[in-house]
C-alpha positions in Angstrom: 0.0 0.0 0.0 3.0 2.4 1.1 4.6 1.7 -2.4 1.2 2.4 -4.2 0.9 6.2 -2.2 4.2 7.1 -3.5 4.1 10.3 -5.9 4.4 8.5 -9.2 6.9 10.2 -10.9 9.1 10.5 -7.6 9.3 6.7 -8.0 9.5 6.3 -11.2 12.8 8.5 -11.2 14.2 6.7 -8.3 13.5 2.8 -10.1 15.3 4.9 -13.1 18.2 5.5 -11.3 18.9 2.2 -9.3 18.1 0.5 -13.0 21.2 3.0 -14.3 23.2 2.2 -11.2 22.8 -1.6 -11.5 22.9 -1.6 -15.6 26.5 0.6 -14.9 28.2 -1.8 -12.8 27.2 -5.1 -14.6 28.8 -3.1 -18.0 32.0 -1.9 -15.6 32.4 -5.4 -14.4 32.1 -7.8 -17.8 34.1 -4.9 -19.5 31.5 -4.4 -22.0 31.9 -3.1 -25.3 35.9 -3.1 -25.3 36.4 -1.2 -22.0 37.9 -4.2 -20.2 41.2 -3.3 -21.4 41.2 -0.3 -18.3 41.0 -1.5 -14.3 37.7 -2.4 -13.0 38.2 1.3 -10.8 38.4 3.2 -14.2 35.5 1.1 -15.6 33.5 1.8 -12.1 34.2 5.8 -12.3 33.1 5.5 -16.2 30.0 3.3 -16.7 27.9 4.2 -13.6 28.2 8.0 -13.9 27.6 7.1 -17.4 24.7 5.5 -17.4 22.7 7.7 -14.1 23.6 10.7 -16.5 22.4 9.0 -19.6 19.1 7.9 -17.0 18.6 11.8 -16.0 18.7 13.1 -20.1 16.3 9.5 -20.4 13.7 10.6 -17.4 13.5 14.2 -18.9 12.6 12.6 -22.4 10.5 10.3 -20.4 8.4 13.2 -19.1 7.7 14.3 -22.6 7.0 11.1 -24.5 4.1 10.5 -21.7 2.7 13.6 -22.9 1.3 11.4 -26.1 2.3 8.1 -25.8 0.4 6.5 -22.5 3.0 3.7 -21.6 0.3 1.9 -20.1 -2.0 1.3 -23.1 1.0 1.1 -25.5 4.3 0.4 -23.9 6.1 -1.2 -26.8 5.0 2.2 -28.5 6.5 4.1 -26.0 10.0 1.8 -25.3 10.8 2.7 -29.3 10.1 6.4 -28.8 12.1 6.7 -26.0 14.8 4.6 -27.7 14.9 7.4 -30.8 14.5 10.1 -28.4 17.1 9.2 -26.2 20.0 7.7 -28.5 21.0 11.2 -30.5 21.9 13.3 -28.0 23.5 10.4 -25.6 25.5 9.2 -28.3 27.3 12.1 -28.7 27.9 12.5 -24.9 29.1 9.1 -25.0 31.9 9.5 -27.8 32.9 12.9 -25.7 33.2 11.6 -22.4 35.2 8.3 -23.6 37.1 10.3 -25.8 37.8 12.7 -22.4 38.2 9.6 -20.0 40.1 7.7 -21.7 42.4 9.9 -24.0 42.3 13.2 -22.5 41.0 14.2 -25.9 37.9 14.4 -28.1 37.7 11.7 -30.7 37.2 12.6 -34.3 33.8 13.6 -35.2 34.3 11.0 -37.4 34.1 8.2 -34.8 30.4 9.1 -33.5 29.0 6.8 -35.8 31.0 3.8 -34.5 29.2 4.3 -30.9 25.6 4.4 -32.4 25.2 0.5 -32.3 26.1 0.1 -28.7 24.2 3.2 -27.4 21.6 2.5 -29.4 21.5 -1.5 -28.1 22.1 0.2 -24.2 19.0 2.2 -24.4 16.8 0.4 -25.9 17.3 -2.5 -22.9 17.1 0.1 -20.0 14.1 1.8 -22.1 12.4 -1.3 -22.0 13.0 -2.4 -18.5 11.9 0.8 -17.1 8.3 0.9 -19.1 7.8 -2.8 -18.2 9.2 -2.6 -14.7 6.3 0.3 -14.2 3.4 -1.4 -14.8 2.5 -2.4 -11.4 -0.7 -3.8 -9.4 -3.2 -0.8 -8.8 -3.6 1.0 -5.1 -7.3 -0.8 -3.6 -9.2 0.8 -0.9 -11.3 -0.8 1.1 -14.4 -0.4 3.5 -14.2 0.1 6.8 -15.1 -2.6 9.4 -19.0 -1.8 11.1 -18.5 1.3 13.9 -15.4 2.4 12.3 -14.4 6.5 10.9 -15.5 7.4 7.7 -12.9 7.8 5.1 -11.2 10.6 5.6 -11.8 11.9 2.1 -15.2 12.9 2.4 -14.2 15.8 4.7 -12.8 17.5 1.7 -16.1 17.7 -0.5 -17.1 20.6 -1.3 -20.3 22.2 0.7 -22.3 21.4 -2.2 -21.3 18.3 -2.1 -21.3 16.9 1.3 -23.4 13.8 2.2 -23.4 12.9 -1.4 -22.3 9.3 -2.7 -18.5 9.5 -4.1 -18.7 7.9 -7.8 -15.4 8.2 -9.1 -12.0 10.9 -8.4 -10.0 12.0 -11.6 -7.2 13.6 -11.7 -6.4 17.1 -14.1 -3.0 18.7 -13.8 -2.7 19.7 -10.2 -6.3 19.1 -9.3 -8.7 16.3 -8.5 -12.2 16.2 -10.0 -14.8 14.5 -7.5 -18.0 12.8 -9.0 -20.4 12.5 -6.9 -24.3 11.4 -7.8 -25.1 15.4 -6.8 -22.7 16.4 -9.5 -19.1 17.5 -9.2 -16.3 20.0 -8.4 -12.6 20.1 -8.1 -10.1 20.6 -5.0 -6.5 21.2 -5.1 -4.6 18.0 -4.0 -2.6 15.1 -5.7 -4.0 11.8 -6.5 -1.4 10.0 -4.9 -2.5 12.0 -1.5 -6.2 11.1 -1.6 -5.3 7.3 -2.4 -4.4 7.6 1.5 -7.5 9.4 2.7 -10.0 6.9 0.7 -9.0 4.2 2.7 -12.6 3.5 4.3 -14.1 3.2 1.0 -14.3 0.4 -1.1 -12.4 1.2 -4.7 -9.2 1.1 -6.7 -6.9 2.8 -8.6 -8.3 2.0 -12.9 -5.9 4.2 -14.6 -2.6 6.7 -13.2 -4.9 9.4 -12.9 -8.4 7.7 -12.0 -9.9 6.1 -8.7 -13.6 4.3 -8.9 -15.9 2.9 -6.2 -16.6 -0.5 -6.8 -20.2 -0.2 -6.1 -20.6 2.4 -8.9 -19.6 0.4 -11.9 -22.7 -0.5 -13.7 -20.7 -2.5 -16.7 -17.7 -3.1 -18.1 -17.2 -2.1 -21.8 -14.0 -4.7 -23.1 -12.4 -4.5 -26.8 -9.4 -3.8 -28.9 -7.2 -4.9 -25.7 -8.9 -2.7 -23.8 -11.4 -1.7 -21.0 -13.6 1.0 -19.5 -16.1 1.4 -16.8 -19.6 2.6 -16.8 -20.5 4.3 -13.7 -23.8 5.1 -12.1 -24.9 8.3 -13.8 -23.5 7.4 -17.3 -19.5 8.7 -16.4 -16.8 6.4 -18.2 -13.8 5.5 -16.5 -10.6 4.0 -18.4 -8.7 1.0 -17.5 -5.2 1.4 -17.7 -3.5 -2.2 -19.3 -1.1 -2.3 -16.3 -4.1 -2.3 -13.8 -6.6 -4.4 -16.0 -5.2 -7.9 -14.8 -5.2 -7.0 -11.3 -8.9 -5.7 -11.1 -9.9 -8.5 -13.0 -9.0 -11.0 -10.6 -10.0 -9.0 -7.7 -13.8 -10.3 -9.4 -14.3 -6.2 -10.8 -15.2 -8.1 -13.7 
């Protein structure tokens, strides 16, 4: 649950960065790509800062490629666009830096096309490993046990709002969108936050930026590899493909 209520792109940038840390010392250690002619202390101080520096220009070009490609529905989609997005740029701060570390001098501009291949092949695996490794078992809430506190939630509908039945809570830019069956209105405050304070009510996380009560799905619309939920009221809710397996075997559908 504690994993779940972590601000998703804090932890996506931290799995980023152990990913470049562990990918740098397995290169530093087989002496990949013809770097085992150096000590393994040279190889250490080359690959890992390397690679976390090739993960930092990576999680920036992550954070724009999300913008239209949702990893969730499409991650193979999004491991190639990273790859082409990435590789440019880090292949030329690769030929610089070895040309630096090693020689104390830049290589011939000549020589950047002879460290395509292995930058390219290096990205594309660390790509793919961190679109895969994010796709992850959606945050459930649940109901309270008879006699026990409301969800803490329902203390931040709005006036107009309170005592009605919470449908669904959707998530635009920095604010939340409550649907309720009296309508809806928005609040300032992160998804990941309210995750926490619905605990009392029986839902789940459908989709990065969506949470549903169970009891308000009224069917479940499947095709194309995909799924979305009709809520009381007529509202649709997606369902992200990372979540879809999970909710199905929680019996949602």
């Amino acid at each position: 649950m504690q994993a779940g209520l972590l601000n998703g792109k804090a932890r996506d940038f931290l799995r980023g960065l152990v990913v470049a840390v562990g990918a740098g010392a397995f290169l530093a250690v087989s002496g990949a790509f013809g770097s085992n002619g150096a000590s393994l202390t040279q190889r250490l101080f080359y690959w890992i800062p390397l690679l976390v520096l090739g993960g930092l220009w990576g999680h920036a070009c992550g954070a724009f490629i999300t913008r239209f490609i949702d990893p969730d529905a499409r991650p193979w989609a999004a491991t190639a666009a990273l790859t082409a997005v990435i590789t440019g740029p880090l292949t030329v701060g690769v030929w610089a830096a070895t040309g630096l570390f090693f020689n104390q001098r830049l290589f011939p501009v000549e020589a950047l096309i002879n460290f395509l291949p292995p930058v390219l092949l290096i990205t594309a695996v660390l790509s793919a490993l961190n679109v895969f490794l994010g796709r992850e078992r959606p945050v459930e809430t649940h109901a309270g046990t008879p006699g026990a506190a409301p969800a803490r939630f329902l203390d931040r509908l709005p006036p107009k709002l309170r005592g009605a039945r919470l449908i669904a809570v959707q998530a635009e830019d920095h604010y939340l969108r409550l649907h309720t069956d009296r309508g809806s209105d928005l609040i300032l405050m992160r998804l990941a936050d309210a995750l926490a304070e619905l605990e009392g009510l029986e839902g789940a996380q459908t989709h990065r930026s969506w949470w549903v009560a169970r009891d308000a799905v009224a069917s479940v619309a499947r095709g194309d590899g995909r799924a979305a939920l009709t809520l009381d009221g007529g509202l649709t809710a997606p369902v992200s493909r990372r979540y879809a397996g999970a909710l199905r075997e929680a019996g949602w559908w």
